[in-house]
C-alpha positions in Angstrom: 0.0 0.0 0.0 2.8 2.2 0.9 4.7 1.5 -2.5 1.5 2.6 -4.6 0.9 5.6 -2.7 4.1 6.4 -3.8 3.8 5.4 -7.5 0.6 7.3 -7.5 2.0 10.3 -5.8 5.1 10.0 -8.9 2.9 9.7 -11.9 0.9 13.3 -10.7 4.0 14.4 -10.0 5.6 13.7 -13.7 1.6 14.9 -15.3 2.0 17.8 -13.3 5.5 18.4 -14.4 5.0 17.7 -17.8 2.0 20.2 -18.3 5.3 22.8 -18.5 6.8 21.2 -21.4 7.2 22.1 -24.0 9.0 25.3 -22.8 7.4 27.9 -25.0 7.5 31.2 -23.8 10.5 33.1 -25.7 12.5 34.5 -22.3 12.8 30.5 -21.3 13.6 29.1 -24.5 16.7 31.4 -24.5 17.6 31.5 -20.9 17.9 27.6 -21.5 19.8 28.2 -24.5 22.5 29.9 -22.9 23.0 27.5 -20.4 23.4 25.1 -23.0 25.8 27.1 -24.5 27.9 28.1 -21.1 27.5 24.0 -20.2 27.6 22.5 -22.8 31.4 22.9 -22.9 32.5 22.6 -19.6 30.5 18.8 -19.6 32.2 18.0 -23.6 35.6 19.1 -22.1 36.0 16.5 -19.1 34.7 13.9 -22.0 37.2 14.7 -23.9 34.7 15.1 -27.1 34.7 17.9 -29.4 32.4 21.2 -27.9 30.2 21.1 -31.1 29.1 17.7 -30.5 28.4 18.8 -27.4 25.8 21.3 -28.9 24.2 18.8 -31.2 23.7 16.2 -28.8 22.3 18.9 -26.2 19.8 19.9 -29.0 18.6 15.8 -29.5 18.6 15.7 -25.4 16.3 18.7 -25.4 14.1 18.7 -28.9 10.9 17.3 -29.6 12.8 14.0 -30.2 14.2 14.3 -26.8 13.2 15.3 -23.3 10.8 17.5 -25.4 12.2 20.7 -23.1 12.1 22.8 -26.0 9.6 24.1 -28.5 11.8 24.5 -31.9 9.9 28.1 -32.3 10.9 30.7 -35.1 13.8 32.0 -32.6 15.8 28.4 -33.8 15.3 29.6 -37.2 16.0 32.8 -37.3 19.4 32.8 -34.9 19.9 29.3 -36.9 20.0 30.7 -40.4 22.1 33.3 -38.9 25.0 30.8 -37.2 25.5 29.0 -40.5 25.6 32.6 -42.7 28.1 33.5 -39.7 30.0 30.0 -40.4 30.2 30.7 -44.1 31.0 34.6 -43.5 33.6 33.8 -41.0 35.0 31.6 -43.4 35.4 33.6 -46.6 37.0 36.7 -43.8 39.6 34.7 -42.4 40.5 33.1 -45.9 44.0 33.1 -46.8 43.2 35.0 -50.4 46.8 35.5 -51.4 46.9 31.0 -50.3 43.4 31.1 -52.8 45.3 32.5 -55.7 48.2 30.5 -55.3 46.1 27.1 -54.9 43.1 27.9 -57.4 44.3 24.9 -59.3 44.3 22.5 -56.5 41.1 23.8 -55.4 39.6 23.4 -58.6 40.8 19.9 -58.8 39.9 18.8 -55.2 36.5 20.7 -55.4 35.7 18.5 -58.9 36.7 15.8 -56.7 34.9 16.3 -53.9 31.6 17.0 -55.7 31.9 14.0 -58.1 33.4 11.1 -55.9 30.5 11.3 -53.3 28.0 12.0 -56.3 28.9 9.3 -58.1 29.0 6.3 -55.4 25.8 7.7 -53.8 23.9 7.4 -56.7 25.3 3.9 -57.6 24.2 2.7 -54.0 20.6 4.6 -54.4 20.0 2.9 -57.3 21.6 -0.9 -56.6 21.1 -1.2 -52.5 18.4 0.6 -52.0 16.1 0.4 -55.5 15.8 3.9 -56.0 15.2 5.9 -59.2 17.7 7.2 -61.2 16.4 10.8 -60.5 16.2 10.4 -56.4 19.0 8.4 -56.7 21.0 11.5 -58.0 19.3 14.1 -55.8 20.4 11.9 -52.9 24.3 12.0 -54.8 23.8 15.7 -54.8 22.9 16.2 -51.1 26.0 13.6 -50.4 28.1 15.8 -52.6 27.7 19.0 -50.9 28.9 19.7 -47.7 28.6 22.4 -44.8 31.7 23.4 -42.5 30.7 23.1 -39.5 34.5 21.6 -37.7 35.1 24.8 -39.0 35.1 26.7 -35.5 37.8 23.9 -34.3 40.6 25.5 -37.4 40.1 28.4 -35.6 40.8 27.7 -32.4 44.1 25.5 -33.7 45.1 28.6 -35.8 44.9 27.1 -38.4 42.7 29.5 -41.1 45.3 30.4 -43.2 46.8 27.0 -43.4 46.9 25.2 -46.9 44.2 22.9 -45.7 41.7 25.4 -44.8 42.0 27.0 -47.9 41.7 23.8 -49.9 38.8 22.7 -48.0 37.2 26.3 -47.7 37.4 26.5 -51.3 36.4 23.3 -52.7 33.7 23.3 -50.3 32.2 26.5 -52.2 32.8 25.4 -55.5 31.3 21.9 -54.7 28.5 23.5 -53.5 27.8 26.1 -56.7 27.9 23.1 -58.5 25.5 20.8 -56.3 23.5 23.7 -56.3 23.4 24.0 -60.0 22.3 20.4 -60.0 19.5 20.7 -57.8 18.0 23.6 -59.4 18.0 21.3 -63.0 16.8 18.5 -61.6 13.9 20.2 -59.7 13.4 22.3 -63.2 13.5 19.1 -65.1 10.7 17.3 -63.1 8.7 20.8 -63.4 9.2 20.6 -67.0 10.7 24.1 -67.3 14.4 23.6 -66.9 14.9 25.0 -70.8 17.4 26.8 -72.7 15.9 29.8 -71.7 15.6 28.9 -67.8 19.7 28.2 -68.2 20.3 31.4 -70.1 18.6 32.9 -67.7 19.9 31.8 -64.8 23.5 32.1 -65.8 23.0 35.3 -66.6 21.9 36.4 -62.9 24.5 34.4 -61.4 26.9 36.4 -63.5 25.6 40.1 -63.2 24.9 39.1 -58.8 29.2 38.2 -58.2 29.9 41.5 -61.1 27.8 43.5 -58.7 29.1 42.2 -55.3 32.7 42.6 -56.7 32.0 46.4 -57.7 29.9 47.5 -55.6 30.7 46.0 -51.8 34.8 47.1 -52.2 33.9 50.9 -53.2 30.8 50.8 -50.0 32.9 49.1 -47.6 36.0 52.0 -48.2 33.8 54.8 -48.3 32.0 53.9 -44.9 35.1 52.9 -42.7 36.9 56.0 -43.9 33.8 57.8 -42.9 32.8 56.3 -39.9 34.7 54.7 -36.9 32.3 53.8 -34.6 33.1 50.5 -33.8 29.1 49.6 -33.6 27.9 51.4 -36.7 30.7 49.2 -38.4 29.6 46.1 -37.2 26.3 46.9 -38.4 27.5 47.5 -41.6 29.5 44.1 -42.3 26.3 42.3 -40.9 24.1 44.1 -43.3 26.3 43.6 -46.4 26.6 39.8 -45.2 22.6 39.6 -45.3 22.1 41.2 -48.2 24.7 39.5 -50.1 22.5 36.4 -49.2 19.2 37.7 -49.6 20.2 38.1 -53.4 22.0 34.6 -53.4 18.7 33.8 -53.0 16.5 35.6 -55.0 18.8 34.3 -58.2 18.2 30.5 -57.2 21.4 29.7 -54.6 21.5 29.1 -51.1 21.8 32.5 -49.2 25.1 30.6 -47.9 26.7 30.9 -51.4 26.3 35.0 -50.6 27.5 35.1 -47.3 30.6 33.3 -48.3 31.3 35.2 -51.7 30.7 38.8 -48.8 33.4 37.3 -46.7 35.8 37.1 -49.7 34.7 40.6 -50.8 35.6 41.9 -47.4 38.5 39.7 -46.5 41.5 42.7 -47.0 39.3 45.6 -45.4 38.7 43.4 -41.6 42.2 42.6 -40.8 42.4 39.2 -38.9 44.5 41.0 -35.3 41.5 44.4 -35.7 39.0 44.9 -33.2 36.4 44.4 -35.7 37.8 40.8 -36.6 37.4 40.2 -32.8 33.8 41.7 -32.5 32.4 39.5 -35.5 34.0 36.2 -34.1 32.7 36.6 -30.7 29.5 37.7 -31.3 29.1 34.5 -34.2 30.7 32.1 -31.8 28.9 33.2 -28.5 25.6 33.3 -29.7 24.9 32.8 -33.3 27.2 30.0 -34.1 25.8 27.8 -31.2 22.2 28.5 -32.0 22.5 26.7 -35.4 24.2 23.7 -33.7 21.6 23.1 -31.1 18.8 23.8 -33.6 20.2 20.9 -36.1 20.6 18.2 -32.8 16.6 19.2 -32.4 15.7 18.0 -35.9 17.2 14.3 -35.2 14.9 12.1 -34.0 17.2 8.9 -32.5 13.9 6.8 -31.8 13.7 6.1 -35.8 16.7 3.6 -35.4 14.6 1.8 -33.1 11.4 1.9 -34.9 12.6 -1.0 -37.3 12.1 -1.3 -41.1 14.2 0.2 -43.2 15.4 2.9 -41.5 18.7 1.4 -40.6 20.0 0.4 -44.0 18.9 3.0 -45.2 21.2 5.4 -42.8 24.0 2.8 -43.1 24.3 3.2 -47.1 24.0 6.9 -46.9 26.7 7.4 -44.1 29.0 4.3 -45.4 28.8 5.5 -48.8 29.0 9.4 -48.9 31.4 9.5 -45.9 33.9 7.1 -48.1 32.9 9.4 -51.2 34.5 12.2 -49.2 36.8 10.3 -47.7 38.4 9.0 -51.1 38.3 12.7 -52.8 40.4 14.1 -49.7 43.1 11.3 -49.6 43.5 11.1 -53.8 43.5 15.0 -54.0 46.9 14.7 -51.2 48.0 11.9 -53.4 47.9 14.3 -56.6 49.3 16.9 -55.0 51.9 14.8 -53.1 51.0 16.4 -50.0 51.6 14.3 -46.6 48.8 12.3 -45.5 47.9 14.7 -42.4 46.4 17.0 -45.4 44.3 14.3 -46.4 43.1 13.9 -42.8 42.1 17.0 -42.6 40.3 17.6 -45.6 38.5 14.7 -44.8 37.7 16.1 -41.5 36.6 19.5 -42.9 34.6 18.4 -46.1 32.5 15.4 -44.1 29.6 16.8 -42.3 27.0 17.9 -43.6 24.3 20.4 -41.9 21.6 22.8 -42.6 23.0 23.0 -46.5 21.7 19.0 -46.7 18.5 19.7 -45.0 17.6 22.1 -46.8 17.8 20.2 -50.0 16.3 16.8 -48.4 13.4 19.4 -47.8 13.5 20.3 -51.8 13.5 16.5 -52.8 10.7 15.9 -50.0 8.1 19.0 -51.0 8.9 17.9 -55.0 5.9 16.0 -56.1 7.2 13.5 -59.1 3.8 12.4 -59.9 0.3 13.3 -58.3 0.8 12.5 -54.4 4.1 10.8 -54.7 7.1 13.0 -53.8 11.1 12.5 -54.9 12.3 12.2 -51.3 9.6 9.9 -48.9 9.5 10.3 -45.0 12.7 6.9 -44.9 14.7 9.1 -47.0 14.1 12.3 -45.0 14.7 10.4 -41.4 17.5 9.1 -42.7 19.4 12.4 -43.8 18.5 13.8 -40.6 20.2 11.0 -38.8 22.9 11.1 -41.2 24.0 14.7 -40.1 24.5 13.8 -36.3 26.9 10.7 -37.1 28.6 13.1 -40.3 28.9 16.1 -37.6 30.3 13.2 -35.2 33.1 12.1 -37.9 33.8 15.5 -39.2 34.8 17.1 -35.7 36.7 14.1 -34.2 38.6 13.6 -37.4 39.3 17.8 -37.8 39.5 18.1 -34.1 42.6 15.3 -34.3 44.5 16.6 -37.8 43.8 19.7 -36.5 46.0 19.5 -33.3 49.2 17.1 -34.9 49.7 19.8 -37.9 49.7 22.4 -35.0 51.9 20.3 -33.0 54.3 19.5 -36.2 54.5 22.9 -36.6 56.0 24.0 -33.6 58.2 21.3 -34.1 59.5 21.6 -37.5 59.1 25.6 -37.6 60.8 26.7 -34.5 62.8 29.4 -35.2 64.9 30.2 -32.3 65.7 34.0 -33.7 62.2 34.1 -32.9 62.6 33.0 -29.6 65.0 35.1 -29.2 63.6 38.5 -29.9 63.7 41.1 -27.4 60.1 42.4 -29.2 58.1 44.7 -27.1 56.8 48.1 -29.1 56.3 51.3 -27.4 53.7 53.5 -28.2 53.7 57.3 -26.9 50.6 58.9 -27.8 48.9 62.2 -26.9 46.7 63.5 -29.7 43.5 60.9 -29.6 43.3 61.8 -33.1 45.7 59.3 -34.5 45.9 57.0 -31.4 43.6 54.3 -32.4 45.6 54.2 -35.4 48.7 53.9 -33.8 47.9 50.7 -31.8 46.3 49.1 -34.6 49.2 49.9 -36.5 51.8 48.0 -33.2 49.0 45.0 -33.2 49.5 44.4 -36.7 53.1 44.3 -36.7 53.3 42.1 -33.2 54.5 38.5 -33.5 51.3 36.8 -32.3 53.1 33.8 -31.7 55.4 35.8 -28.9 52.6 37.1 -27.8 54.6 39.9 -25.9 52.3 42.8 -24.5 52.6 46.4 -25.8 52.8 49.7 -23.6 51.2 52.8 -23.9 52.7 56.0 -22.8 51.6 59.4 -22.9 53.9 61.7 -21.4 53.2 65.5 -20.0 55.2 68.6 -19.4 55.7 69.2 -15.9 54.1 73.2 -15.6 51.3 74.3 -14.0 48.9 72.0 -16.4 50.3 69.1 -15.1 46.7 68.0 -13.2 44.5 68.6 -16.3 46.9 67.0 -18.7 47.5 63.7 -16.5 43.7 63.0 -16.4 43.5 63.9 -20.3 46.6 61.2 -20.4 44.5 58.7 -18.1 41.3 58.7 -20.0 43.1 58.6 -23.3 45.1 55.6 -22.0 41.9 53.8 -20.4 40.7 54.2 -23.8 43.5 52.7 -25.5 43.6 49.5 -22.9 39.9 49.0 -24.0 41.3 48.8 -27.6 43.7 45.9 -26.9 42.2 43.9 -24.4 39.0 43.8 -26.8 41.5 41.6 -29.1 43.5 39.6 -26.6 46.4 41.9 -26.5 48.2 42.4 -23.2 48.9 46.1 -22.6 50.9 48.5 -20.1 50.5 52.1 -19.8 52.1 54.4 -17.9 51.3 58.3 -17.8 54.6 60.0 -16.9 55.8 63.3 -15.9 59.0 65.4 -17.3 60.7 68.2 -18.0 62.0 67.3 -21.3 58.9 64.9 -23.5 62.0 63.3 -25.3 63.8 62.1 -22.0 60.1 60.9 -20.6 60.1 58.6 -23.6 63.7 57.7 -23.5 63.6 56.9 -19.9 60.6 55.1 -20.1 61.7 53.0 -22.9 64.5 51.6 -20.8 62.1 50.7 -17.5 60.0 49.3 -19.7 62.6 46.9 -21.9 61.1 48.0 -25.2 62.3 47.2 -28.4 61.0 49.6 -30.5 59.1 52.9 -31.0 56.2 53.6 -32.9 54.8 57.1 -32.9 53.4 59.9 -34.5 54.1 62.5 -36.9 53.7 66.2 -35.6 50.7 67.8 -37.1 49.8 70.4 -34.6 51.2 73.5 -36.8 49.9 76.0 -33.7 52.4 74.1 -31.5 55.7 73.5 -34.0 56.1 74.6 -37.6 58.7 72.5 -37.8 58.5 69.0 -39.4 60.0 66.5 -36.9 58.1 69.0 -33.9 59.5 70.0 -30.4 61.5 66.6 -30.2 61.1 64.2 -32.2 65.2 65.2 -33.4 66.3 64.7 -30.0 65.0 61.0 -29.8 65.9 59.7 -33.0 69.1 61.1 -32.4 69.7 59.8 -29.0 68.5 56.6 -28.6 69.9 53.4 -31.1 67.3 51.7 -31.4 64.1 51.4 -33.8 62.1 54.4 -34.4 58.9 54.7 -36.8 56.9 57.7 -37.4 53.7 57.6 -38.5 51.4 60.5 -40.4 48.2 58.0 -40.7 45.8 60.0 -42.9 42.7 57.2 -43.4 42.1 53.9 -42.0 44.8 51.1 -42.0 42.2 48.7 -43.2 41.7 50.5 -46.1 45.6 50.6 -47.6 45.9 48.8 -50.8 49.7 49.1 -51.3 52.7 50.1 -49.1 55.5 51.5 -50.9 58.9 51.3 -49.2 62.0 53.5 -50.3 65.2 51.9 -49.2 68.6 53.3 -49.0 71.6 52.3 -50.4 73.7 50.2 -48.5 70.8 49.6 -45.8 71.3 45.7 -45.8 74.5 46.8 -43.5 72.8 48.1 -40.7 71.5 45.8 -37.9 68.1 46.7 -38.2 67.4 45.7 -41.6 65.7 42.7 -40.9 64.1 44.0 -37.8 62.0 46.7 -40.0 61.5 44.1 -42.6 59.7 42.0 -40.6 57.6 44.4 -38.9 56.7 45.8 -42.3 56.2 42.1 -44.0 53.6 41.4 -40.6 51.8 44.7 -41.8 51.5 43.7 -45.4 50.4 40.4 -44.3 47.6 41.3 -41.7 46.2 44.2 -44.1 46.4 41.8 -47.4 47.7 44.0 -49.4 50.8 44.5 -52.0 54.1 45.6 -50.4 56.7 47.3 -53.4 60.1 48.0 -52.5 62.6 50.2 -54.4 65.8 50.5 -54.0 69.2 49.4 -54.8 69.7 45.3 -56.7 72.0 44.7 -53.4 69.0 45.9 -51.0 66.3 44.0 -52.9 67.7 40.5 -53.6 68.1 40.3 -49.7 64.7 41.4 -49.2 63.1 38.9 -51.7 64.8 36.2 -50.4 64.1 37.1 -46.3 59.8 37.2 -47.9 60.3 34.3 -49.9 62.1 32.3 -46.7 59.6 33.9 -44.2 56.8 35.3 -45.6 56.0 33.5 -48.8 51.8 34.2 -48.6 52.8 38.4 -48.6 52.6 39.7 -52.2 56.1 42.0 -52.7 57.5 43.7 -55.7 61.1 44.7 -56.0 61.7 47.6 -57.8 64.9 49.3 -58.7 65.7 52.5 -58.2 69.1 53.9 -58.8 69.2 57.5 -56.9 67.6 59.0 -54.4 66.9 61.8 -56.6 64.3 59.5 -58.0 61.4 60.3 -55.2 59.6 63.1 -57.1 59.0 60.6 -59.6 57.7 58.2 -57.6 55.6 60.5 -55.8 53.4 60.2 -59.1 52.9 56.2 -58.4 51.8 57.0 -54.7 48.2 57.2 -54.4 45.5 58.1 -51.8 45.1 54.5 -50.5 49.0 54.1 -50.3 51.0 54.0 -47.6 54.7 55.2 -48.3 57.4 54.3 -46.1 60.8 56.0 -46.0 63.7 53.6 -44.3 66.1 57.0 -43.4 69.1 56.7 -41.2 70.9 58.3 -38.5 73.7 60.9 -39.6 77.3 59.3 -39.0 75.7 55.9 -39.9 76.8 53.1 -42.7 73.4 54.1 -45.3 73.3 57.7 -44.2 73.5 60.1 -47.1 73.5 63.6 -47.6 70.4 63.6 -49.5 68.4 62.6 -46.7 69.3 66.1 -45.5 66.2 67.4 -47.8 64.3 64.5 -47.2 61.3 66.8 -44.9 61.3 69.5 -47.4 60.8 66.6 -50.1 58.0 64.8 -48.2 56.1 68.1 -47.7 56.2 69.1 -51.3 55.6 66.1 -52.9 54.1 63.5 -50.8 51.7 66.2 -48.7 48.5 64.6 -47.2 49.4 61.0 -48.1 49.6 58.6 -45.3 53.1 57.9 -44.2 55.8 56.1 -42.5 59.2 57.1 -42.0 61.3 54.5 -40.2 64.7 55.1 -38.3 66.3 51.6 -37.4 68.3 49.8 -35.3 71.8 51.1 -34.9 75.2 49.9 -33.9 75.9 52.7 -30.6 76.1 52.7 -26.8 73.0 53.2 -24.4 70.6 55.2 -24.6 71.1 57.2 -21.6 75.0 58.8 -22.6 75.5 61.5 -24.5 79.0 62.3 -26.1 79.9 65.0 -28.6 80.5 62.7 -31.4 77.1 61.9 -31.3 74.8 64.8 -29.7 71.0 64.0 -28.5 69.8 67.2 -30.6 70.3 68.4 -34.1 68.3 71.1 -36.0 66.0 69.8 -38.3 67.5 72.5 -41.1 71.4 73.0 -41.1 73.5 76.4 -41.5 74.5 75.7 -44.9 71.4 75.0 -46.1 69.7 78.1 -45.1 72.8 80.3 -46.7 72.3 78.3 -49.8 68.8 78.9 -49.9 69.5 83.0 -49.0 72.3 83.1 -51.9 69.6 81.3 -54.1 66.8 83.9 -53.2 69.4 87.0 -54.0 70.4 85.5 -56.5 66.8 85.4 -58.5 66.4 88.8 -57.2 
């Protein structure tokens, strides 16, 4: 009696419980959500399985299919449609495009692969295992052939997005899909009876004029508004409206909206560099929230009881996984075999190019909908269930296999690239600022050039004349500062700052360049004409001159993001001095992160040097080498240097190995000719003693404009007269 009192006092209990479930209200659904999202994690990571499993798995435990927690409700949908845009978006950003030019062969071949391997031995099982039509049979090939990348969060995380891999699989995965895509869209025309010349014509002829638009239009948009506007929310904004319009047309001319936001990514690659705080704002906000939604809304789709409900079911999911898997399977490892790439490649294609996601549903959903003949439809409800089941053990494959290759090419890596001049460097930029006008550009300008792998911090300084100001101008140095940490630590990048007091702003810097241990300098150009009328300013003179190390100066006039060449000027004889290679890898790191064409010009001597140091160490950067025989030459090649280039001047001390009298005239030249461009001029590294001594050989201070000079230009002026 006791017992059923107890079963009865259970079962009202579980009726009264489950009266709440479904969860629909909206507030619910996503409070649960998140604590999917913040567990789901933490519960993968001590199983040592892969966190997006984690998030399908938690969307079977809590769908309709499941505990039945969660209504699917248009939220899944919506945030959904968003995470895989997000997926493909994120994907065509972080694309190495310089590695896509370079490989469009291979990706041509492995996407041809990839797309007619599967095709091909999922329609010969279709049509001999499971008695299919030909027509079903090949829709089925198409859906196998097509993939969606979603391990593609875990090459992230590795580092790994501008590895050869990624691009290979990136690629081939979109050029699959356009072709899959293609397919579909004849075969659903075909049964519809309107898939003729003129539908084709047609159709090509939208695809065509929607990529000539995106390529024209989305470059010239996207440099007018971040030149415009630097609000770091109105630019988010922006990139996520051009990344759901681009789909919205991908669309409306017969592709999957995916196709768009992948093609936007590309588009926008160069002007979202991968270290800005833009980069960092679109992959948190995509990985936080977005990203996960679409996981845990495919797991809520798959409905694990099927396997149990006998009939065909089973063989039917066997043959599709078995079958497509080894379709993908054998295009990743005979692409590495053609290209005679180690079998770690293959692995990872493999990994990347195996799961399949929303893109399959929906064109099982296509097939399902497409009535054949008066109430018979291509696809039937086995088919259907067994897709759906198909993604969870495809996403289950694809991660675990990425999740492994990704972690032994990181690991080979380290071991085979570990460069102990690396190790080695004493990197650590300083950054005095005072002006908030160029600031931001100034520590985008140090992030960019950073050796991520070193990961060494930067510091800040802003230093402030000791008067009777001193109060107002610390606090204005503070907030400025505050401002500037907010900056870095929004990307990851560790940051000191110090506000400092002095007498003399060139000793403040000096002295806090040696408490500090920096390496380097990078600062601005003068441009307060109130304050100095000279060039260099109040004392810029007096640290160049008195410290040894690296100095670069920096008259930023637009964006970073938007510079589509740099144009270096190297001295004669530069290759001597021991910071050549420092401020060619600082400038190579630029050129890299901005994607954008580095010319050099200088001396044959200067530039073999410098195209074998890129071609040893930064073979992805796209350089020039130019010659130029005299340093009279620069007026000319003021002509080349436009509005969205960056020229750099590589100067010298006085009393040093490249030093030349010409680059005596050098400010007179750069106002004249290069006036309102954006522009660097770089002092490096120099043989000398510390930076604190001062002898008479080599003074702290020179005038920007010698004696002789201004008698030469006095004789010249009486002599016209």
């Amino acid at each position: 009696m006791f017992f059923f009192v107890i079963l009865q006092t259970n079962n009202r209990l579980m009726f009264n419980l489950s009266q709440y479930f479904p969860i629909t209200d909206p507030t619910l659904i996503f409070f649960v959500v998140l604590m999917i999202i913040l567990f789901a994690p933490i519960v993968m990571g001590r199983l040592r399985i892969p966190h997006i499993i984690g998030m399908v798995l938690a969307g079977v435990f809590v769908g309709q299919y499941g505990l039945n927690i969660l209504e699917r409700d248009a939220s899944f949908e919506i945030f959904g449609k968003v995470g895989l845009y997000y997926i493909m978006f994120l994907a065509g950003l972080e694309m190495d495009m310089e590695g896509l030019k370079k490989n469009k062969e291979r990706i041509l071949v492995f996407g041809l692969l990839t797309f007619a391997v599967p095709l091909l031995m999922t329609w010969i099982m279709g049509v001999a295992l499971l008695d299919y039509t030909s027509l079903t049979a090949l829709t089925l090939g198409c859906l196998m052939a097509s993939n969606t990348l979603i391990a593609y969060p875990i090459v992230g995380r590795y580092g790994l997005q501008r590895h050869a891999t990624s691009t290979l699989s990136v690629g081939s995965s979109m050029f699959s899909l356009l072709i899959c895509l293609i397919t579909l869209a004849a075969i659903v025309n075909s049964v519809k009876g309107s898939g003729g010349f003129l539908f084709w014509l047609w159709f090509v002829a939208r695809l065509l004029l929607f990529c000539m638009t995106m390529v024209i239009l989305i470059p010239r948009l996207t440099r007018w508004f971040l030149r415009r506007y630097s609000d770091s929310v109105m630019q988010f904004i922006f990139v996520m409206a051009i990344m759901f319009i681009s789909a919205v047309f991908s669309d409306f001319i017969g592709l999957e909206g995916i196709f768009g936001a992948f093609l936007a990514g590309l588009i926008m690659n160069r002007y979202i560099p991968q270290v800005s705080p833009l980069m960092n704002r679109l992959e948190f906000t995509g990985n936080a929230i977005f990203i996960p939604y679409f996981l845990i809304g495919v797991g809520m789709l798959i409905n694990l009881q099927l396997l149990f409900s006998g009939g065909n079911i089973i063989w039917v999911v066997i043959c599709i996984v078995l079958f497509g898997t080894l379709g993908k399977a054998a295009a990743a490892y005979l692409s590495a075999y053609i290209f005679k790439a180690p079998r770690i490649w293959g692995h990872m294609m493999f990994g990347l190019t195996s799961a399949h996601a929303a893109g399959a549903i929906a064109m099982v959903m296509v097939g399902y909908n497409l009535e054949v003949t008066p109430g018979k439809t291509l696809f039937n409800d086995e088919i259907l269930n067994g897709v759906v089941i198909m993604i969870l053990c495809t996403c289950v494959i694809s991660t675990l296999v990425t999740e492994a290759s990704a972690r032994h090419i990181r690991l080979n890596d380290k071991a085979m690239q570990h460069d102990h001049n690396l190790q080695a460097d004493d990197e650590k930029i300083l950054i005095p600022v005072k002006y908030p006008e160029y600031a931001d550009n100034l520590l985008s300008m140090a992030m960019m050039m950073r050796n991520t792998r070193l990961n060494r911090g930067l510091v800040a300084l802003n230093v402030v004349y000791d008067d009777v100001n001193v109060g107002k101008h610390q606090e204005e140095g503070r907030q400025l500062l505050r401002h500037l940490q907010q900056v870095a630590s929004a990307v990851d990048v560790p940051m000191q700052t110090q506000v400092r007091i002095a007498a003399n702003i060139a000793n403040g810097i000096k002295h806090a360049f040696k408490e500090f241990q920096a390496s380097e300098i990078i600062m601005g150009l003068h441009f307060h004409k109130e304050i100095s009328t000279k060039f260099w300013g109040q004392f810029t003179q007096s640290l160049y001159n008195g410290m040894s190390r690296q100095i670069m100066i920096a008259r930023i006039m637009q964006p970073l993001n938007t510079i589509r060449r740099i144009q270096v000027v190297v001295p004669s004889r530069a290759e001597y001095e021991p910071g050549f290679y420092r401020w060619l890898e600082r400038l190579a790191r630029m050129a890299g992160n901005l994607d954008c064409r580095i010319q050099f010009h200088g001396r044959q001597e200067s530039l073999n040097l410098i195209g074998e140091y890129l071609q040893n160490r930064h073979p992805s950067v796209r350089s020039e080498l130019t010659f130029m025989g005299h340093w009279n030459e620069l007026p000319e090649l003021a002509a080349q240097i436009s509005e969205d280039h960056m020229f750099v001047v590589v100067t010298a001390r006085k009393g040093t190995v490249s030093y030349k009298n010409a680059l005596e005239r050098l400010p007179d030249e750069i106002n004249k000719y290069f006036n309102g461009k954006t522009l660097m001029i770089v002092f490096p590294d120099q043989y000398g003693a510390s930076d604190d001594t001062m002898t008479f050989a080599q003074p702290q201070h020179t005038e920007e404009r010698s004696a002789y000079d201004a008698v030469i230009e006095w004789a010249q002026k009486k002599v016209k007269k």
